[in-house]
PQR file of N, CA, C, O and H, with PARSE charges and radii, in Angstrom:
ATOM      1  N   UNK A   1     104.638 149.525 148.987 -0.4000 1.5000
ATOM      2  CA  UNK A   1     104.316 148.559 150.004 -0.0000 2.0000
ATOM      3  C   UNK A   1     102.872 148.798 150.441  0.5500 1.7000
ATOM      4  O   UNK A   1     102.531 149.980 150.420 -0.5500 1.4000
ATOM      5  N   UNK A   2     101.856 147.809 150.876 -0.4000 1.5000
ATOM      6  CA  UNK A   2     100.809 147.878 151.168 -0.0000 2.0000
ATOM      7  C   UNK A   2     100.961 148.257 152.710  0.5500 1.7000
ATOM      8  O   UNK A   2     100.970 147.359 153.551 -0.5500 1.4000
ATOM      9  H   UNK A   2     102.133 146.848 150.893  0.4000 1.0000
ATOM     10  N   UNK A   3     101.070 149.486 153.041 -0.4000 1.5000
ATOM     11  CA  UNK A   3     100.946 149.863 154.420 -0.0000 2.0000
ATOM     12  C   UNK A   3     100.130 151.120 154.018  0.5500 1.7000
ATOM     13  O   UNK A   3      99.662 151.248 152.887 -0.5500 1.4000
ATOM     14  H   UNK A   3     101.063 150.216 152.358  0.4000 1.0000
ATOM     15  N   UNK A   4      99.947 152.278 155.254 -0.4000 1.5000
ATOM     16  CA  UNK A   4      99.303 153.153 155.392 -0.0000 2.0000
ATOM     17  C   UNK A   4      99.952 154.652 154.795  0.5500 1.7000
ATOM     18  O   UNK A   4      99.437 155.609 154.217 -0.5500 1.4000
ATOM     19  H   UNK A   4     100.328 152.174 156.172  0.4000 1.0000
ATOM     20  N   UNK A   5     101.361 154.334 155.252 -0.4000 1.5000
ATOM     21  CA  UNK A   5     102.069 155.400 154.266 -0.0000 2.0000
ATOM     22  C   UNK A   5     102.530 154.474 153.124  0.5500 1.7000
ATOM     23  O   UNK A   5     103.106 155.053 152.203 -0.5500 1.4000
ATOM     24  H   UNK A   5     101.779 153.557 155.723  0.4000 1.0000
ATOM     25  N   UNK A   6     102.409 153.395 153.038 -0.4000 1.5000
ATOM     26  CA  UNK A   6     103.326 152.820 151.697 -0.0000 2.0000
ATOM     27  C   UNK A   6     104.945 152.566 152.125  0.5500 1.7000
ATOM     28  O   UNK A   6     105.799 151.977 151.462 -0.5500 1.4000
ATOM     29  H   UNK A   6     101.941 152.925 153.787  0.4000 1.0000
ATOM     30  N   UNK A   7     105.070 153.138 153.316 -0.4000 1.5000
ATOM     31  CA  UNK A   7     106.847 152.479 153.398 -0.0000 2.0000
ATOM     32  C   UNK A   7     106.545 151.539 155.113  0.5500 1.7000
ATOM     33  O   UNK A   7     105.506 151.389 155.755 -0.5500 1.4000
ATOM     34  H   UNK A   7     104.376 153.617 153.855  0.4000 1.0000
ATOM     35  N   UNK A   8     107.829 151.119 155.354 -0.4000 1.5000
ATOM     36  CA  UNK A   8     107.679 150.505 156.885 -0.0000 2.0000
ATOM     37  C   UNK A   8     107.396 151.570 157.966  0.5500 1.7000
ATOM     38  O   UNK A   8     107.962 152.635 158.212 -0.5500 1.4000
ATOM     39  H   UNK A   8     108.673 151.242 154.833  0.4000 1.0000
ATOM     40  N   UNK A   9     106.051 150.776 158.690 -0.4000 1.5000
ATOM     41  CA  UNK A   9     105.312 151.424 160.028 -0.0000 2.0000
ATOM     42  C   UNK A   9     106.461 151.841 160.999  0.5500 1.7000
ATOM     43  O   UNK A   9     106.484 152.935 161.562 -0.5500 1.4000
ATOM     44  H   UNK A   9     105.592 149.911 158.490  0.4000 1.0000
ATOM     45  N   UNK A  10     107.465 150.820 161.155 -0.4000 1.5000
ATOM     46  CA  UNK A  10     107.805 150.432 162.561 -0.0000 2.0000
ATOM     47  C   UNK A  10     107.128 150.189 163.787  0.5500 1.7000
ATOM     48  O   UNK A  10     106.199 150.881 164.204 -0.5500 1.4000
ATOM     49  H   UNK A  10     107.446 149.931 160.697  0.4000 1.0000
ATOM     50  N   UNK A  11     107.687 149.030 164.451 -0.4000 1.5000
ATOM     51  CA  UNK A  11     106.513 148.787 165.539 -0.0000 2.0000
ATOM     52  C   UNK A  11     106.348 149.749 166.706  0.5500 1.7000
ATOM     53  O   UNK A  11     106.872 150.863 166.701 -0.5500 1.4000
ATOM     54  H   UNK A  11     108.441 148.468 164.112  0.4000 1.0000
ATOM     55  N   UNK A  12     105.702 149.347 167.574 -0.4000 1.5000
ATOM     56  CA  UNK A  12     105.584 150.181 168.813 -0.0000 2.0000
ATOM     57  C   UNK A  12     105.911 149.457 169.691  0.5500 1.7000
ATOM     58  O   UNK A  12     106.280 148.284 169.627 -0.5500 1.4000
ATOM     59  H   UNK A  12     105.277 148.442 167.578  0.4000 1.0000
ATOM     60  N   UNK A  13     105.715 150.550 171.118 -0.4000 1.5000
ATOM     61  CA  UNK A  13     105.902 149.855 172.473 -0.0000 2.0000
ATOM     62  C   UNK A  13     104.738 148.474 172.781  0.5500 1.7000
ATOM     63  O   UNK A  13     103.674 148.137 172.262 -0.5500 1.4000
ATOM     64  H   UNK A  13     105.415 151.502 171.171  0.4000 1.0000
ATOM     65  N   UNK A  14     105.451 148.020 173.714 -0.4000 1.5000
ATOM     66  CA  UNK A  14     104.863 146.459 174.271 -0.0000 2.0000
ATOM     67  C   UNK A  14     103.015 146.531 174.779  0.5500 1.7000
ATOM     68  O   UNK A  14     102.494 147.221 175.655 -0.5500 1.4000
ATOM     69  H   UNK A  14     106.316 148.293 174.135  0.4000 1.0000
ATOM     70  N   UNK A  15     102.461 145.642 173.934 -0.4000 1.5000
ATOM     71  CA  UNK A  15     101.725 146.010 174.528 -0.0000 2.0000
ATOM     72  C   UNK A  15     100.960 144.157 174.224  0.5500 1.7000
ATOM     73  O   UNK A  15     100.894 143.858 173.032 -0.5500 1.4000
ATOM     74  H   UNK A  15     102.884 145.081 173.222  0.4000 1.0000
ATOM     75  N   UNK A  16     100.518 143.210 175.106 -0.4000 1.5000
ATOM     76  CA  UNK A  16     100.171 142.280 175.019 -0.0000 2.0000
ATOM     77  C   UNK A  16      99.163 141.940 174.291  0.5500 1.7000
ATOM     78  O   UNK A  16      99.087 141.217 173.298 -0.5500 1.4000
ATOM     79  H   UNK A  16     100.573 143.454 176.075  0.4000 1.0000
ATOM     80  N   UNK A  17      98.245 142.640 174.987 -0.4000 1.5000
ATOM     81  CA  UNK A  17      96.607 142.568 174.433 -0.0000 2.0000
ATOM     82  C   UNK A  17      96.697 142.530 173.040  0.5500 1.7000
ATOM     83  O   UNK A  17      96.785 141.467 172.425 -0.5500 1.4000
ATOM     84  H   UNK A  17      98.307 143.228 175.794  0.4000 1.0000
ATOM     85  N   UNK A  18      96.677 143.929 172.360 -0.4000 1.5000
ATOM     86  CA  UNK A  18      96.733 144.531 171.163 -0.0000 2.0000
ATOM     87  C   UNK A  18      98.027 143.920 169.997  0.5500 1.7000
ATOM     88  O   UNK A  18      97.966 144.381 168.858 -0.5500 1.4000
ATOM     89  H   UNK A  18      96.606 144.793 172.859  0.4000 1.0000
ATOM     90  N   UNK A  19      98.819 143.207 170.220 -0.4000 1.5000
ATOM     91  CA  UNK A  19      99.642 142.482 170.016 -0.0000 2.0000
ATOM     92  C   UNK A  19      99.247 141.322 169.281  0.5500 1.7000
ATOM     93  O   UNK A  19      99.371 140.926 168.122 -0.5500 1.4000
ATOM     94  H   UNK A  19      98.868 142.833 171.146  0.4000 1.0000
ATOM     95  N   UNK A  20      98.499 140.726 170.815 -0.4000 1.5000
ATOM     96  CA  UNK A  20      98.683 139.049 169.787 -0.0000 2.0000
ATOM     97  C   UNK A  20      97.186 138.789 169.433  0.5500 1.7000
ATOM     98  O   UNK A  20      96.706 137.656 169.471 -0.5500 1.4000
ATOM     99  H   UNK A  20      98.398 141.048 171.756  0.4000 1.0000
ATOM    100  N   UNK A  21      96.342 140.105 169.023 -0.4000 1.5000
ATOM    101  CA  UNK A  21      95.124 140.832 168.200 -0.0000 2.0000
ATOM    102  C   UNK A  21      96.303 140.752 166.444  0.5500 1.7000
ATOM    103  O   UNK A  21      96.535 139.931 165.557 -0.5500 1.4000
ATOM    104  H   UNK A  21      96.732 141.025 168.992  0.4000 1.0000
ATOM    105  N   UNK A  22      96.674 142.046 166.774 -0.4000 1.5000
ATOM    106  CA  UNK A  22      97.539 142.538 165.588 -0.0000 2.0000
ATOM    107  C   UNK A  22      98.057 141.690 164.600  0.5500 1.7000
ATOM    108  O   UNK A  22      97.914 141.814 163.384 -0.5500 1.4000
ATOM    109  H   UNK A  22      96.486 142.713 167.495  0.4000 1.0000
ATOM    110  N   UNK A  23      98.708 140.764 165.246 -0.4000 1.5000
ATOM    111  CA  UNK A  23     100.072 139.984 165.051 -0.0000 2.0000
ATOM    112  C   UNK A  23      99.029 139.158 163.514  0.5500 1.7000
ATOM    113  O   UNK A  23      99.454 139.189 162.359 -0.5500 1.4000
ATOM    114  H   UNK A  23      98.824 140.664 166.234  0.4000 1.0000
ATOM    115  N   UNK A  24      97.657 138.488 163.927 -0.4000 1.5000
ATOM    116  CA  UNK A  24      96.888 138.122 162.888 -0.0000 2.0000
ATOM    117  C   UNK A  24      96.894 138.687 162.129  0.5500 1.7000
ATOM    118  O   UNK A  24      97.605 138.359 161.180 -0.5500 1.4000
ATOM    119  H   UNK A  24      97.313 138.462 164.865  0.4000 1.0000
ATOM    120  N   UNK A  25      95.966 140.110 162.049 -0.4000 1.5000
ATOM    121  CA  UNK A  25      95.998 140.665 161.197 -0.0000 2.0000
ATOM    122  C   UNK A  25      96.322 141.404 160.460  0.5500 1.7000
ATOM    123  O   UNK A  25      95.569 141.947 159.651 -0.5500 1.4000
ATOM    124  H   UNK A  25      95.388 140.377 162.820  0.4000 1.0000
ATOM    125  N   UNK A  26      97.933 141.665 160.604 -0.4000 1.5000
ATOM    126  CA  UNK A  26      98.416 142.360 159.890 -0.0000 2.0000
ATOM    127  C   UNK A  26      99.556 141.203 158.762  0.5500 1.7000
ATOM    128  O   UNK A  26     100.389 141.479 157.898 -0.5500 1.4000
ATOM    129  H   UNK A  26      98.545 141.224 161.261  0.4000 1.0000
ATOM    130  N   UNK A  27      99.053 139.889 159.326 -0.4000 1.5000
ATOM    131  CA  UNK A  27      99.462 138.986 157.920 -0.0000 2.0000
ATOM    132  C   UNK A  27      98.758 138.950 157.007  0.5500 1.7000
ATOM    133  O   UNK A  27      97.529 138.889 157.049 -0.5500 1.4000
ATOM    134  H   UNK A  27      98.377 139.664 160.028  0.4000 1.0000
ATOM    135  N   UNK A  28      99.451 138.982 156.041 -0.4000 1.5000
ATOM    136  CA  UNK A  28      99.310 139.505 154.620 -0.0000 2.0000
ATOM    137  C   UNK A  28     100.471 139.531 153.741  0.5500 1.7000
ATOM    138  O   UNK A  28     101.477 139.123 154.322 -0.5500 1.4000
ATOM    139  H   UNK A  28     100.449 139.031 156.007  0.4000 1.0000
ATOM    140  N   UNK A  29     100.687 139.920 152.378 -0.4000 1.5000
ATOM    141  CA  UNK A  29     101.308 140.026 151.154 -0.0000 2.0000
ATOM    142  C   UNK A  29     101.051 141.539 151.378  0.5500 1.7000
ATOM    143  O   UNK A  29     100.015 142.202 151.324 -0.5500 1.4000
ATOM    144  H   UNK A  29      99.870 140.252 151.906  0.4000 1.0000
ATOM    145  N   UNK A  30     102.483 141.898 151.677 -0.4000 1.5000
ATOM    146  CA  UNK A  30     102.751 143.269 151.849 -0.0000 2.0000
ATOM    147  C   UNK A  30     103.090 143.985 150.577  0.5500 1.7000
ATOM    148  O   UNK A  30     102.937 145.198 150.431 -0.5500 1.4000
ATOM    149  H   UNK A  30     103.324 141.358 151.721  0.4000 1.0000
ATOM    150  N   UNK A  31     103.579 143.133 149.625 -0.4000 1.5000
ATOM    151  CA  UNK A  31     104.459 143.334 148.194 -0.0000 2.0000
ATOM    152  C   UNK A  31     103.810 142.281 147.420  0.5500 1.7000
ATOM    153  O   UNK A  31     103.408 141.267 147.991 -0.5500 1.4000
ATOM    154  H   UNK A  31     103.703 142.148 149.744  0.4000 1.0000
ATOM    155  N   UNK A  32     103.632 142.504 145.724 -0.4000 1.5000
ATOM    156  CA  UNK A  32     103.662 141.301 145.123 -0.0000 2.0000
ATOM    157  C   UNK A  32     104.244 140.241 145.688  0.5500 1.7000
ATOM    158  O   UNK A  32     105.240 140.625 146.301 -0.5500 1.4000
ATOM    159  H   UNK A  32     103.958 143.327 145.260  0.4000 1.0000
ATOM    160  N   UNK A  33     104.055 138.830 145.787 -0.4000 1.5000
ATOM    161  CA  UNK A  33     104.863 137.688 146.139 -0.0000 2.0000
ATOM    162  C   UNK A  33     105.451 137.589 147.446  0.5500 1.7000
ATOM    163  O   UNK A  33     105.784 136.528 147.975 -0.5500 1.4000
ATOM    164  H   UNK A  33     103.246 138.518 145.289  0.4000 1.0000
ATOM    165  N   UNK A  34     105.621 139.289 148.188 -0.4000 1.5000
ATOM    166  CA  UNK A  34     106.173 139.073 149.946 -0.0000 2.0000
ATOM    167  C   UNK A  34     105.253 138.958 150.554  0.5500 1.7000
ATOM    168  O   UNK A  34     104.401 139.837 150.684 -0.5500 1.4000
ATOM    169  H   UNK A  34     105.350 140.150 147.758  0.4000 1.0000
ATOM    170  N   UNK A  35     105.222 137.856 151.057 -0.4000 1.5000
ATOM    171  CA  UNK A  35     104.115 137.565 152.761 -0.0000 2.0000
ATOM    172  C   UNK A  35     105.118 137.858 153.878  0.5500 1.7000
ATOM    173  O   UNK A  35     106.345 137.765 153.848 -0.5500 1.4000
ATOM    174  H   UNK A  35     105.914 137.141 150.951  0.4000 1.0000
ATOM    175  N   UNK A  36     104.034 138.358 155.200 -0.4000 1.5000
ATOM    176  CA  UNK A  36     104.729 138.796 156.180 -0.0000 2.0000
ATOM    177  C   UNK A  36     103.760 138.160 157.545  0.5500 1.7000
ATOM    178  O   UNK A  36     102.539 138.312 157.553 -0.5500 1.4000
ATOM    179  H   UNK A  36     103.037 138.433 155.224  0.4000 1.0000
ATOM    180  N   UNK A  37     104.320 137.614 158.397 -0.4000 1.5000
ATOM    181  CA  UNK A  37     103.789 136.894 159.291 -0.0000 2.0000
ATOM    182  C   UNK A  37     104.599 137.037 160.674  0.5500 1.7000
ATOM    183  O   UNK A  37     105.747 137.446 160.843 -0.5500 1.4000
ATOM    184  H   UNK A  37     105.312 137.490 158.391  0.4000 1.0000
ATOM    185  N   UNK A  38     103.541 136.521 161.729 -0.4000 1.5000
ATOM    186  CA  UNK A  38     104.414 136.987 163.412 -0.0000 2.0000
ATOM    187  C   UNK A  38     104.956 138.079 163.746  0.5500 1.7000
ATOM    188  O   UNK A  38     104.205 139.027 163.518 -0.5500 1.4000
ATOM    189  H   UNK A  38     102.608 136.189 161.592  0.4000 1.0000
ATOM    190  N   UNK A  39     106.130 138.423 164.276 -0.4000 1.5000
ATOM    191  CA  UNK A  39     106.177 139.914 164.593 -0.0000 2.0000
ATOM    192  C   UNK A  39     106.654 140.744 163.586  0.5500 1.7000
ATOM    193  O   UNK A  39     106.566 141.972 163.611 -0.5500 1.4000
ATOM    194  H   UNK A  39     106.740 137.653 164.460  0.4000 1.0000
ATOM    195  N   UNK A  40     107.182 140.053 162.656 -0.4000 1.5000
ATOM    196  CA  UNK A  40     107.428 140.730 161.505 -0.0000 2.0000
ATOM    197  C   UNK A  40     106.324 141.665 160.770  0.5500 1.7000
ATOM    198  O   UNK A  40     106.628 142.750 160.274 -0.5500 1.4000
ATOM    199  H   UNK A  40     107.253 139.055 162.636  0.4000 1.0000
ATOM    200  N   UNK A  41     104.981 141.120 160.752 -0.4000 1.5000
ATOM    201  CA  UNK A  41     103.941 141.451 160.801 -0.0000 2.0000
ATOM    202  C   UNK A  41     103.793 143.071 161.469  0.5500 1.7000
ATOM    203  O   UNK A  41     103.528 144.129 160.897 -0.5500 1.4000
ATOM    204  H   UNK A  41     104.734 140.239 161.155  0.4000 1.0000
ATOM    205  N   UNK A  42     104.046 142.815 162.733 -0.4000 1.5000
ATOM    206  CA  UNK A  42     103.665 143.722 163.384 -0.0000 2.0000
ATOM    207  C   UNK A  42     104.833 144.857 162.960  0.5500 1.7000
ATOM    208  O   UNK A  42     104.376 145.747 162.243 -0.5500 1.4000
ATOM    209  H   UNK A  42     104.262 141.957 163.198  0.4000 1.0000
ATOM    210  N   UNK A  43     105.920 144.949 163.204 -0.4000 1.5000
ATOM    211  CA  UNK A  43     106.525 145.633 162.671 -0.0000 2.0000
ATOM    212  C   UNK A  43     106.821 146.541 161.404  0.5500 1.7000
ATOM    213  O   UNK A  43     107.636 147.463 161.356 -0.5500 1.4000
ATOM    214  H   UNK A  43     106.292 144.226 163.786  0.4000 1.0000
ATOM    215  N   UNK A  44     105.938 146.061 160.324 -0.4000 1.5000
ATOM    216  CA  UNK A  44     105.911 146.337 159.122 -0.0000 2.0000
ATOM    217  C   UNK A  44     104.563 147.050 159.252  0.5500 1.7000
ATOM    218  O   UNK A  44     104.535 147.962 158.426 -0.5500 1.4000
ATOM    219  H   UNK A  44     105.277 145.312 160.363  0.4000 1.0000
ATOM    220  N   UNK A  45     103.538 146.995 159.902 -0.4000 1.5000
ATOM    221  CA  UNK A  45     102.020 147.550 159.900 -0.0000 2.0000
ATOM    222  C   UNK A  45     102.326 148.581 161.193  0.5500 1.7000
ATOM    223  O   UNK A  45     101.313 149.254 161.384 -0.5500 1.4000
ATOM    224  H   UNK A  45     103.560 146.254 160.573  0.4000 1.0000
ATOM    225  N   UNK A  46     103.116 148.834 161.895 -0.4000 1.5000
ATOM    226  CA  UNK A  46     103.250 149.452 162.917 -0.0000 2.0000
ATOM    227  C   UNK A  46     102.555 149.109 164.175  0.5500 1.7000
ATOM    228  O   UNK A  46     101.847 149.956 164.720 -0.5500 1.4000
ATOM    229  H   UNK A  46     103.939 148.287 161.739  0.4000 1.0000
ATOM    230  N   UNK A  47     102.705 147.928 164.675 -0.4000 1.5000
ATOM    231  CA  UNK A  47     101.471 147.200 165.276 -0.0000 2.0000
ATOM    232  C   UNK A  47     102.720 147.145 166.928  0.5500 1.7000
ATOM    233  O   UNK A  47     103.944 147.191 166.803 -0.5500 1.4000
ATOM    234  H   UNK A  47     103.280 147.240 164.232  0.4000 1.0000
ATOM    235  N   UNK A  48     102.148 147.063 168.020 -0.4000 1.5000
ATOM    236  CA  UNK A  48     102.670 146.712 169.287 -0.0000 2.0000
ATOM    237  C   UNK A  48     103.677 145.527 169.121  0.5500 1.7000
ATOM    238  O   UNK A  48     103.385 144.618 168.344 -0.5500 1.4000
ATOM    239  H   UNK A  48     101.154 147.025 168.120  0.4000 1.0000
ATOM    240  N   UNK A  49     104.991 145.497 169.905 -0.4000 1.5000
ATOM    241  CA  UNK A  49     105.873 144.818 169.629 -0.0000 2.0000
ATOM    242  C   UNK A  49     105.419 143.785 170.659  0.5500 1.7000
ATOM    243  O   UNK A  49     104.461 144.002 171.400 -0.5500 1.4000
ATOM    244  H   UNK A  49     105.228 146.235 170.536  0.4000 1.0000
ATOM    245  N   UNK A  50     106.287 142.405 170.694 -0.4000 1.5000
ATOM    246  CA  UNK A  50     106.106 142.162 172.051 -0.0000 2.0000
ATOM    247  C   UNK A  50     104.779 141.262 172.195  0.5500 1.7000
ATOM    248  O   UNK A  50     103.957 141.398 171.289 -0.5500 1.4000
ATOM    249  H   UNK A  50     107.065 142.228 170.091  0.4000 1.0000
ATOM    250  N   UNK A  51     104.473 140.346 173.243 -0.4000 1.5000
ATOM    251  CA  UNK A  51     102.720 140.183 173.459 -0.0000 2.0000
ATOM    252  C   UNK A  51     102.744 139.090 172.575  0.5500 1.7000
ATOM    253  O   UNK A  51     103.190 138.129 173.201 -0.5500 1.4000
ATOM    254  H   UNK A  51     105.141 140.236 173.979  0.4000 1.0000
ATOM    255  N   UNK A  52     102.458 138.760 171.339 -0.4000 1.5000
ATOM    256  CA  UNK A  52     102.043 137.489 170.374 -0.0000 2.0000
ATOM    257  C   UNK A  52     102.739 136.717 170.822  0.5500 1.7000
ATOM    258  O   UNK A  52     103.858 136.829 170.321 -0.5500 1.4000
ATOM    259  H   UNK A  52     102.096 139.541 170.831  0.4000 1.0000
ATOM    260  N   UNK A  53     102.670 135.840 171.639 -0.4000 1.5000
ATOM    261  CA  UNK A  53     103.783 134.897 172.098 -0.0000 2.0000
ATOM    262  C   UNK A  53     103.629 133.516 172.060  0.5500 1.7000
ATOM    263  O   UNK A  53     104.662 132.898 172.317 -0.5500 1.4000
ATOM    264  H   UNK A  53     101.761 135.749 172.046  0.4000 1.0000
ATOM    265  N   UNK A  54     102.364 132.663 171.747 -0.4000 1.5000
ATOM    266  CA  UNK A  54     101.525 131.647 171.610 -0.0000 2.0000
ATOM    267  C   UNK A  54     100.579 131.571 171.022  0.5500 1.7000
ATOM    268  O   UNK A  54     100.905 130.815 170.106 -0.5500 1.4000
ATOM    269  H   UNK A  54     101.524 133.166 171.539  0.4000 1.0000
ATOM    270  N   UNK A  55      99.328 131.888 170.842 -0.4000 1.5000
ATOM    271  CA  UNK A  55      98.084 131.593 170.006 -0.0000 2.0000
ATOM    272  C   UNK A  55      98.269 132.803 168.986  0.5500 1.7000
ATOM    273  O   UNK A  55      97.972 132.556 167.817 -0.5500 1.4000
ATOM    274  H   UNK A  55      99.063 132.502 171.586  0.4000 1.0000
ATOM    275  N   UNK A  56      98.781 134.235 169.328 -0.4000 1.5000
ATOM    276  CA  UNK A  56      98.832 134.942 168.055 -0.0000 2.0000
ATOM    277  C   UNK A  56     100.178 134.597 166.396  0.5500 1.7000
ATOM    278  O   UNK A  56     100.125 134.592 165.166 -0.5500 1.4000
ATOM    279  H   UNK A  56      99.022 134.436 170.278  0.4000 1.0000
ATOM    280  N   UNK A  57     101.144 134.383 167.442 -0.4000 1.5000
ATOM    281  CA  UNK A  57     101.785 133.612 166.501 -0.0000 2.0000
ATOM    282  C   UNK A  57     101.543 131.924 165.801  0.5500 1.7000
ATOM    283  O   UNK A  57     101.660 131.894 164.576 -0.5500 1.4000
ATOM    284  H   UNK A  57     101.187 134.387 168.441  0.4000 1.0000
ATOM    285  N   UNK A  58     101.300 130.895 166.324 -0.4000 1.5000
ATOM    286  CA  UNK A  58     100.214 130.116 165.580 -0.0000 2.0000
ATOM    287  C   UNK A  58      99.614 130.212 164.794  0.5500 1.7000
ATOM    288  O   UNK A  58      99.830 129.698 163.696 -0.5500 1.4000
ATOM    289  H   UNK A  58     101.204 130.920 167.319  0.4000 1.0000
ATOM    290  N   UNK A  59      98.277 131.175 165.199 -0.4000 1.5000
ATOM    291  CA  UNK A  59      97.341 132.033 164.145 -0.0000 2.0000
ATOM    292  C   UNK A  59      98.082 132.317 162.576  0.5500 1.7000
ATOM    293  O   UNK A  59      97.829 131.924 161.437 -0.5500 1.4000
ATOM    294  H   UNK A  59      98.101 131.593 166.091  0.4000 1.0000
ATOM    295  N   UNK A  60      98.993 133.100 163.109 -0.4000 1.5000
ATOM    296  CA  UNK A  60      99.957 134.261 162.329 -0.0000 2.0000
ATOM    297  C   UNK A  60     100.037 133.379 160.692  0.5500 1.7000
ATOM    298  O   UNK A  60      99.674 133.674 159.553 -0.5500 1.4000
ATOM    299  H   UNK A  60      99.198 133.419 164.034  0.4000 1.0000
ATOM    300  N   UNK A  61     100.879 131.888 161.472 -0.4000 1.5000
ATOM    301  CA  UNK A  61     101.847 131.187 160.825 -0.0000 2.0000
ATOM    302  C   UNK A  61     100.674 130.126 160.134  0.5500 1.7000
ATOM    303  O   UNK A  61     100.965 129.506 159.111 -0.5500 1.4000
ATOM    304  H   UNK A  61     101.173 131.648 162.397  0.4000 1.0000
ATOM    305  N   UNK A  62      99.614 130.007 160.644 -0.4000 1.5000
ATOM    306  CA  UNK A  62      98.641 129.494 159.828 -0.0000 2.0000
ATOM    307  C   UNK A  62      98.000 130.137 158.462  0.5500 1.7000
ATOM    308  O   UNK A  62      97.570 129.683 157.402 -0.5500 1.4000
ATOM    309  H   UNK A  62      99.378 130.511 161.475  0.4000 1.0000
ATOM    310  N   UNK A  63      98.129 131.142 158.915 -0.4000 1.5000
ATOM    311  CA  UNK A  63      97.094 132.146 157.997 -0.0000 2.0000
ATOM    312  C   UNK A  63      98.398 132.563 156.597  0.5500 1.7000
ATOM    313  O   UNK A  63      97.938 133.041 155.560 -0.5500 1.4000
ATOM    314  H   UNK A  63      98.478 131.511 159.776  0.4000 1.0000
ATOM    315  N   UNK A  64      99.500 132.404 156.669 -0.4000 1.5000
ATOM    316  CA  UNK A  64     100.486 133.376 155.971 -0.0000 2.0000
ATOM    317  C   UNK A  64     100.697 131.995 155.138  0.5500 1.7000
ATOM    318  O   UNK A  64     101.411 132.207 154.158 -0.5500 1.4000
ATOM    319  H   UNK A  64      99.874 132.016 157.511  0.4000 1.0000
ATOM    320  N   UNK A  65     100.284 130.653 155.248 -0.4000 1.5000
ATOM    321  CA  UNK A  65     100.037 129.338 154.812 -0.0000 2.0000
ATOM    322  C   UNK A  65      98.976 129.346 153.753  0.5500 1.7000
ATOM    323  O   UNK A  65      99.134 128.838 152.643 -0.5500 1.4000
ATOM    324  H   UNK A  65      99.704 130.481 156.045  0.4000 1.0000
ATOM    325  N   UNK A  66      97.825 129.983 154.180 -0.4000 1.5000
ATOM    326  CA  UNK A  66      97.051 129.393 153.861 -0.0000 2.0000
ATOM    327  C   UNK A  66      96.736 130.654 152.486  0.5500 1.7000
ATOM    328  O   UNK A  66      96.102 130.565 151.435 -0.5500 1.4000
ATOM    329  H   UNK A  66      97.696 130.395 155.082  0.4000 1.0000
ATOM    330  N   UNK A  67      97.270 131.424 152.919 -0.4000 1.5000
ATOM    331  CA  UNK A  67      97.559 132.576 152.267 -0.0000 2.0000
ATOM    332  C   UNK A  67      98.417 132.493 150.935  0.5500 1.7000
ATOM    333  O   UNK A  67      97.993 133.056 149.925 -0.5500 1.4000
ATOM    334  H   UNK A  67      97.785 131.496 153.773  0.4000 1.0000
ATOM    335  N   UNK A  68      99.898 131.637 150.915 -0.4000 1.5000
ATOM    336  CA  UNK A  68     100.185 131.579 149.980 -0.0000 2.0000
ATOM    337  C   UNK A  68      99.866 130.152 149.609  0.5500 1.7000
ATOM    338  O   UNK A  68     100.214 130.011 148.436 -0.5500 1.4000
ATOM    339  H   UNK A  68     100.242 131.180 151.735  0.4000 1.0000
ATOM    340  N   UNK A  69      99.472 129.281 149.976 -0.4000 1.5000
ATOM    341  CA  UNK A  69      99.066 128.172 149.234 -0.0000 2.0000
ATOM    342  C   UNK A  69      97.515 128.878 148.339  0.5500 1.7000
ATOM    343  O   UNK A  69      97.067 128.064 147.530 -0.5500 1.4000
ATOM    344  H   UNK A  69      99.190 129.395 150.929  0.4000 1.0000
ATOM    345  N   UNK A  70      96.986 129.770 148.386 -0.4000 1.5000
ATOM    346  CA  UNK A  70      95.737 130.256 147.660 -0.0000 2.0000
ATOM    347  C   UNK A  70      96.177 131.422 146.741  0.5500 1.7000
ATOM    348  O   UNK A  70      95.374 131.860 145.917 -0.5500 1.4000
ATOM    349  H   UNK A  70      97.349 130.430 149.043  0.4000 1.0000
ATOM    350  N   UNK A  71      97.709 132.061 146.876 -0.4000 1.5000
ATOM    351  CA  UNK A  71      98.541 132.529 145.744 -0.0000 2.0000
ATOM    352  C   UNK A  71      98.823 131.835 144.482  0.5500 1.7000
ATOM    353  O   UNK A  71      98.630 132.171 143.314 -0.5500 1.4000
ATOM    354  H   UNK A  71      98.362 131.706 147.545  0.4000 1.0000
ATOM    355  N   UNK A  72      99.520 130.377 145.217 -0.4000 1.5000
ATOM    356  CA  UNK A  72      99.844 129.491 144.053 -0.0000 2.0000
ATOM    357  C   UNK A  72      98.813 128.607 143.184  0.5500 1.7000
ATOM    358  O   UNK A  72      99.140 127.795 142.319 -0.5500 1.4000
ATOM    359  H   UNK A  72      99.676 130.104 146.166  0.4000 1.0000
ATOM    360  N   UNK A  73      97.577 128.907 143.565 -0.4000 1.5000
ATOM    361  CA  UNK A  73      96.515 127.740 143.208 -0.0000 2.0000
ATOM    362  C   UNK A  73      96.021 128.618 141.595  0.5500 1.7000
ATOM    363  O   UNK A  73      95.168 128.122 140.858 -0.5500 1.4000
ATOM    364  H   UNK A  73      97.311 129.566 144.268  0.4000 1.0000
TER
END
């Protein structure tokens, strides 16, 4: 898995700020062919739970789009 140890982070405690920061960028293709987006995101990168609740999830769900539509091209 494309993480820091290679297996799941698990997320952390709540934290808003740093959250719906995270929540972007930790979308990505974690695995060949798996994309991971919104808090799922965060959870898998070990990122603050919690917090992405509007513009980071948006973001999230844009980007994990645009992401695999530029897989399949």
């Amino acid at each position: 898995m494309n993480t820091p140890s290679g297996e799941l982070e698990k997320e952390r405690s709540m934290c808003a700020e740093i959250g719906e920061r995270t929540v972007v960028e930790n979308t990505k293709e974690v695995y060949p062919g798996l994309f991971i987006a919104g808090m799922g995101a965060n959870a898998v990168y070990g990122a603050p739970r919690m917090g992405p609740i509007f513009g980071g999830m948006l973001l999230s769900g844009e980007k994990v789009a645009k992401l695999i539509l530029k897989k399949l091209k």
